[in-house]
N, C-alpha and C positions, 0 to 999 in steps of 0.2 A: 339101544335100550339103556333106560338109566346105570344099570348095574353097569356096563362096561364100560361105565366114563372116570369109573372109582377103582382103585386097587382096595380090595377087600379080604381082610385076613381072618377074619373070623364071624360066625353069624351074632357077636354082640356087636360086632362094628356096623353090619348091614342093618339091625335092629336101631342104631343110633343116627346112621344115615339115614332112613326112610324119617324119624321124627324129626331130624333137622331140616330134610327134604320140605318135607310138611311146614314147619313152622314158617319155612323161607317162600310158602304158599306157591311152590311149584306141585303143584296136583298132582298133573299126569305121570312127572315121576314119583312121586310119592307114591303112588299110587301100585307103582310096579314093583317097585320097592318095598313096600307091605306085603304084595301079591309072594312075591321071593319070598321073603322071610315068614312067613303063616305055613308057604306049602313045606318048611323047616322046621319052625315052633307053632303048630298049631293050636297047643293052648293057652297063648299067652294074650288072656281077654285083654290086656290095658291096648293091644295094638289092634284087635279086634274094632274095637271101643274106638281107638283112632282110626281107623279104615272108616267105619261109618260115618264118624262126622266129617272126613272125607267128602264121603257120596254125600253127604246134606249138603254139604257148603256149592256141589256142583248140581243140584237138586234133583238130585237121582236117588229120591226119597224110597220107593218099595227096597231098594238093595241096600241102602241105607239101612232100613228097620233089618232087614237079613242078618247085615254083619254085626249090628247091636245084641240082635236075639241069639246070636253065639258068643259075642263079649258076658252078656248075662247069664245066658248058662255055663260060662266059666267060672266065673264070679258074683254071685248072684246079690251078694250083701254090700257090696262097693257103691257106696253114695253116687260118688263120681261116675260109675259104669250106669247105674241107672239112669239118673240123671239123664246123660247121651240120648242111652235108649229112649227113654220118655219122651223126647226131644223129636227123634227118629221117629218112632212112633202116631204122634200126631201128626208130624206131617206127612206120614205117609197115608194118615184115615184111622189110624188104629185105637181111635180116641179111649172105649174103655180099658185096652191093655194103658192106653198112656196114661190117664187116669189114676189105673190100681198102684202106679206105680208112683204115681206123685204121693198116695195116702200116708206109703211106704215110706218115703226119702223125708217128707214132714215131721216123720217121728224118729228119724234118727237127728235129722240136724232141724229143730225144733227154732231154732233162732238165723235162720236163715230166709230174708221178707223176700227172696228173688222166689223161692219153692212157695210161697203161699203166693204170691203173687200168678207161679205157672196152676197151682193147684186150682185155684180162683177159675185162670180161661179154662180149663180139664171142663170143670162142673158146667162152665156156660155152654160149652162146645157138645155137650151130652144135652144141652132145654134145660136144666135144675139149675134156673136162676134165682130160685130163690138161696138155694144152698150156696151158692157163687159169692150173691151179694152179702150171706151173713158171715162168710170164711174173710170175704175182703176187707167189707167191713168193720173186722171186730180185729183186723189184723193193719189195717192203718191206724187206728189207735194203738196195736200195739207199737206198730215200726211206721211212724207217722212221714219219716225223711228218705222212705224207698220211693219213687218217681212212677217207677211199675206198675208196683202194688193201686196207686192210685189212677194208674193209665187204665188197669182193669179193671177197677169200680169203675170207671167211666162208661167206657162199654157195657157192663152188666146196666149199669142204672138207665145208660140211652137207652137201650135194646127193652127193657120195662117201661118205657113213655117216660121216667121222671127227668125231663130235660134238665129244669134249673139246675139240679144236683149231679146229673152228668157230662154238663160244659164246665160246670165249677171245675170240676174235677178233673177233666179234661184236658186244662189248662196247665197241667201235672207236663202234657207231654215235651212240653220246654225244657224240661229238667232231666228228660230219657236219653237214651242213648242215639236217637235216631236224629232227631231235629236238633239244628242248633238256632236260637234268638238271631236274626238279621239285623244288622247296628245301624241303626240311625241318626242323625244327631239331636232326635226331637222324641217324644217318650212315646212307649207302650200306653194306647187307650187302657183305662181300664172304671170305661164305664161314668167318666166326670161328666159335668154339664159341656156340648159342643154347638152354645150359640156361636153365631161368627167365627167359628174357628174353622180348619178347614184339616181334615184327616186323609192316609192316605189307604187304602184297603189292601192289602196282601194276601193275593190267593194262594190259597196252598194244598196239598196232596195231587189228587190227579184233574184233568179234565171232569171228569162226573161232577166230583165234589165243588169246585169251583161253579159248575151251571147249579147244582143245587143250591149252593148257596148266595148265589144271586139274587135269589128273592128276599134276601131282607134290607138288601140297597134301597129301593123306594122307602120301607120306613125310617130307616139308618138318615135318611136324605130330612126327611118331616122333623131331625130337631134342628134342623136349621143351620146346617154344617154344611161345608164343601167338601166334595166326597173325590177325590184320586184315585186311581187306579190302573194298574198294568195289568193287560188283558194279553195274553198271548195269542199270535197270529191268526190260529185257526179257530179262534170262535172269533175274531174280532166282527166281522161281517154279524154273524149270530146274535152278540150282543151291540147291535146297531140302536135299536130303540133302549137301552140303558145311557146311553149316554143322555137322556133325557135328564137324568138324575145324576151323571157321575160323567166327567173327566178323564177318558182313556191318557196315558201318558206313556212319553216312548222313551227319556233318559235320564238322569239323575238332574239335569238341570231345570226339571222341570217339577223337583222335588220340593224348591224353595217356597216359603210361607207355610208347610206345614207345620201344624202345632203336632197332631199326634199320628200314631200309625198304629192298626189294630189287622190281627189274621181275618181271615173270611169268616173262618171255623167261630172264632168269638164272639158271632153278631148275635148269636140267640142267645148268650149269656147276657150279654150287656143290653139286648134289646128285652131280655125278660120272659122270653119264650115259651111257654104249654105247650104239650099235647092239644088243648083245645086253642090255641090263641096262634098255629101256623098259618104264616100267607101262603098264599096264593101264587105257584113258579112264577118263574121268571117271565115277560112278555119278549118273548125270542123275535126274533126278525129273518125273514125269508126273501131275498132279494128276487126280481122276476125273473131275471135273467138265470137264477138258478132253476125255479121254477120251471123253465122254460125247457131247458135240460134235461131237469127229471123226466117228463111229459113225455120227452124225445124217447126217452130209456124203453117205458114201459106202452107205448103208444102200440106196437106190435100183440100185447097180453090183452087188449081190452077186457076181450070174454072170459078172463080168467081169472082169478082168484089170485091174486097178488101178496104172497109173503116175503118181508125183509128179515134177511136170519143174520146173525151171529154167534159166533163159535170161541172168540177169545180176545180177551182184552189185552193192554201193554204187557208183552211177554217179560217184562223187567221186573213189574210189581211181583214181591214177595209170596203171595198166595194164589199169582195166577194158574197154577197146575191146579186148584178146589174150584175154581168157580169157572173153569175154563173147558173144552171139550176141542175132541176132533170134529172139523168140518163135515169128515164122513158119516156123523150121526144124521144130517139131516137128509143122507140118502133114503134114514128109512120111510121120510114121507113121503119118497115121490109116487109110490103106487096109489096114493087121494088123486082120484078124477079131479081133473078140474083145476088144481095149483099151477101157479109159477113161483116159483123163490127168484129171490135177490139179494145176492152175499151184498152187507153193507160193510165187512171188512177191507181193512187197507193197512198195511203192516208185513213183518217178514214172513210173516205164513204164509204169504200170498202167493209164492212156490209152487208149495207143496200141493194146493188146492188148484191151479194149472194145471200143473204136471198128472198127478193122477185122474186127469178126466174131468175132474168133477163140477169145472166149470163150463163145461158143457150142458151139465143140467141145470145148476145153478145161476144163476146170470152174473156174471162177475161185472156189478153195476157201480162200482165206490173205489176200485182201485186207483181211478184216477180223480179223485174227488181231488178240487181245491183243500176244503174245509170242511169245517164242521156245516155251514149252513148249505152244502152242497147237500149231504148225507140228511140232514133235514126235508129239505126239497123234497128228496126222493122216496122220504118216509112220508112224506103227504100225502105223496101219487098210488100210497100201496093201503092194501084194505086191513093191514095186520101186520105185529112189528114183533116177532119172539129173538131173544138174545140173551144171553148170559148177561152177570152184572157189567154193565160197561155205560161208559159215556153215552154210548147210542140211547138207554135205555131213558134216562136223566132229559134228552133232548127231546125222546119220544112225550115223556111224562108230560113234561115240560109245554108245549104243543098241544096238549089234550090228546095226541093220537094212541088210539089204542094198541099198547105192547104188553105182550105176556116176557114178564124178568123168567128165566130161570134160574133156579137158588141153587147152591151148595147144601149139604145138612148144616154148615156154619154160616150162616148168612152175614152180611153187614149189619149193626146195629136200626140202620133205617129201616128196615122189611119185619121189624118185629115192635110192637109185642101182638101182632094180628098174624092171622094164618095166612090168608090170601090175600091183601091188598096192604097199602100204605097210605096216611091219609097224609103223606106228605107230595102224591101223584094220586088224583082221582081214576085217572084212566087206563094205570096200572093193575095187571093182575097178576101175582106171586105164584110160582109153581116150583112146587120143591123136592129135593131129593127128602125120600124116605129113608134111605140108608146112606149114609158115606162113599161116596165116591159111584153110586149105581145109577148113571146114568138111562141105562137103559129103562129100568121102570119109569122115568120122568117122557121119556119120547114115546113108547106106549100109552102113556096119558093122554099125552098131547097129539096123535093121530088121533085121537077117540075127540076130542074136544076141537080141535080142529073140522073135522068132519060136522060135528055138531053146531059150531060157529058158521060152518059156508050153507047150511039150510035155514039158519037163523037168517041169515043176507039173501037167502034164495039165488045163489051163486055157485055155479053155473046155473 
């Protein structure tokens, strides 16, 4: 145990150990280490306070908010202890406590743009975006040089259809703390004339956003530019017919003759983009020999009603504990006559969904996928594609095949400002939590609507 690795003479030493412990971001002792010293001083909020961001940083967000909401009721006036809390708080779902609490912390430290910056997502993360965008708003004019503060007008403005004004702003996220500018020897597009010149594209964020933003290459392509691009592995097959318009490239030598190099993410700023003036996805590519495959998969179901499910995207991504769920949810559909499911997952969860059974009922069909255009295939072969937000869903869209997204109550800026669909996937239909984090009432919907959809098909 951590304690016994230390000669410890008194509990302000163990109290200075466990925060050293901490800063030296060894956790698990830290961890024990706090644990010690609490069941000794247990009201001293500041280490409360540190315990919780703790459990955030290892995102074990409900115990988290726990240990906050006893730092706060020690000290309830403490900028800093709120703060934490508030922090705790949303990620754990607790959006209005986190909220009331930002109201709070704004009006002691008044000149602080990171707090109108958290205050701003509060409002968005409750639907009051109009309140979002006029706190952000009116707080970039004040503090015009926080990077945040305008990361979140971006979001609030996408999530409201005003594109032009939410890529502008967008373009803030260079300057945050998360991304850093990749150096080239040749410049940042930003929107000049590209006759004869030849640019290089740089996808960025995850797999989804990359297939989503594929579709503005064909126009990006029509001002008459040569268009570069590093496509990573697993869509390379998928985006097969792009290269019609664009140059896959595998190493830096092959970087020579560009004039400029522009994100994915920036093609609807500099292509001019609307709400009314979105292309048309990407024209994806489905080799036969995948094809062929999938056919093999589901040839056994014919007479059945064929669903592709998903349960959770890259466990790495920041927010995937919200938009993400256990596989066991979709045990509650199997009593619908007539269904087959087919996990289109492939990832470290793939375990757990083994091991307890459940891929007995589920058809564990994708764990051995090549690619992305494997998982494709397979979603052609099936009559319905429901999944939390993930790549699949993008691919789905992408393809015309019909998939129901399931949402978060915080959804991604694309899925808004409509309730049920996105007119950036026609063949998309949105289905969303009503409360944070209640899944359950979302899969009650969806046996009701499911049922409803296989007499629409006459299936079985």
């Amino acid at each position: 145990m951590a304690i016994s690795k230390h000669k410890i003479k008194s509990i302000t030493e163990l109290r200075q150990l466990a925060i050293n412990t901490h800063q030296k971001n060894d956790l698990e002792d830290a961890k024990k280490l706090y644990r010690a010293y609490l069941q000794n001083k247990p009201e001293d909020a500041a280490i409360w306070s540190n315990l919780g961001a703790l459990f955030r940083k290892q995102k074990n967000y409900v115990v988290a908010a726990a240990a906050q909401s006893r730092a706060l009721e020690l000290d309830p006036a403490n900028p800093s202890v709120m703060n934490n809390a508030a922090n705790a708080f949303y990620d754990a779902g607790y959006l209005e406590k986190s909220l009331g609490l930002r109201e709070v912390i704004i009006k002691q430290e008044p000149d602080n743009p990171e707090h109108y910056a958290s205050l701003g997502k509060s409002y968005s993360s409750v639907h009051q975006l109009d309140k979002a965008l006029e706190i952000l708003t009116n707080s970039v004019r004040k503090l015009p040089d926080c990077a945040e503060l305008h990361i979140q007008l971006a979001f609030v403005q996408l999530a409201m259809g005003n594109y032009p004004a939410g890529f502008k702003s967008f373009d803030w996220r260079w300057h945050g703390d998360e991304l850093a500018l990749p150096e080239y020897d040749f410049p940042k597009w930003n929107g000049e004339a590209l006759a004869g010149k030849t640019i290089l594209v740089i996808p960025e964020q995850g797999f989804g956003d990359t297939v989503l933003m594929s579709r503005f290459l064909p126009q990006l392509k029509k001002h008459g530019v040569r268009i570069k691009i590093a496509v990573k592995e697993p869509l390379q097959r998928l985006f097969s017919n792009l290269q019609n318009h664009v140059e896959f490239i595998h190493d830096k030598a092959e970087l020579d003759g560009c004039d400029f190099w522009v994100p994915m993410m920036d093609l609807p700023l500099y292509l001019h983009t609307t709400l009314e003036t979105l292309p048309a996805p990407a024209d994806l590519f489905i080799p036969q020999e995948a094809v062929d495959r999938a056919r093999k998969i589901v040839a056994p179901f014919t007479n059945r009603f064929k669903i592709g499910v998903m349960w959770s995207g890259s466990v790495t991504y920041r927010a995937n504990h919200k938009r993400s769920f256990s596989h066991r949810k979709f045990l509650d559909l199997c009593d619908i006559p007539g269904i087959q499911m087919f996990s289109l997952y492939k990832g470290p969860l793939q375990k757990a969904f083994v091991e307890d059974g459940t891929s007995a009922i589920i058809i564990d069909a994708s764990s051995s996928d090549r690619d992305f255009a494997d998982s494709a295939a397979l979603m052609q072969e099936l009559d319905l594609v429901i999944s939390m937000d993930s790549a699949i869903v993008h691919i789905a869209g992408s393809l015309g095949i019909e998939v129901w997204n399931l949402l978060h109550s915080e959804p991604y800026w694309l899925y808004q400002p409509f309730p049920n669909h996105t007119p950036w996937y026609p063949s998309m239909r949105l289905i969303r939590q009503e409360k944070t984090g209640e899944w359950d009432q979302v899969f009650a919907e969806l046996k009701k609507e499911i049922i409803i959809r296989m007499k629409d098909a006459n299936k079985p």
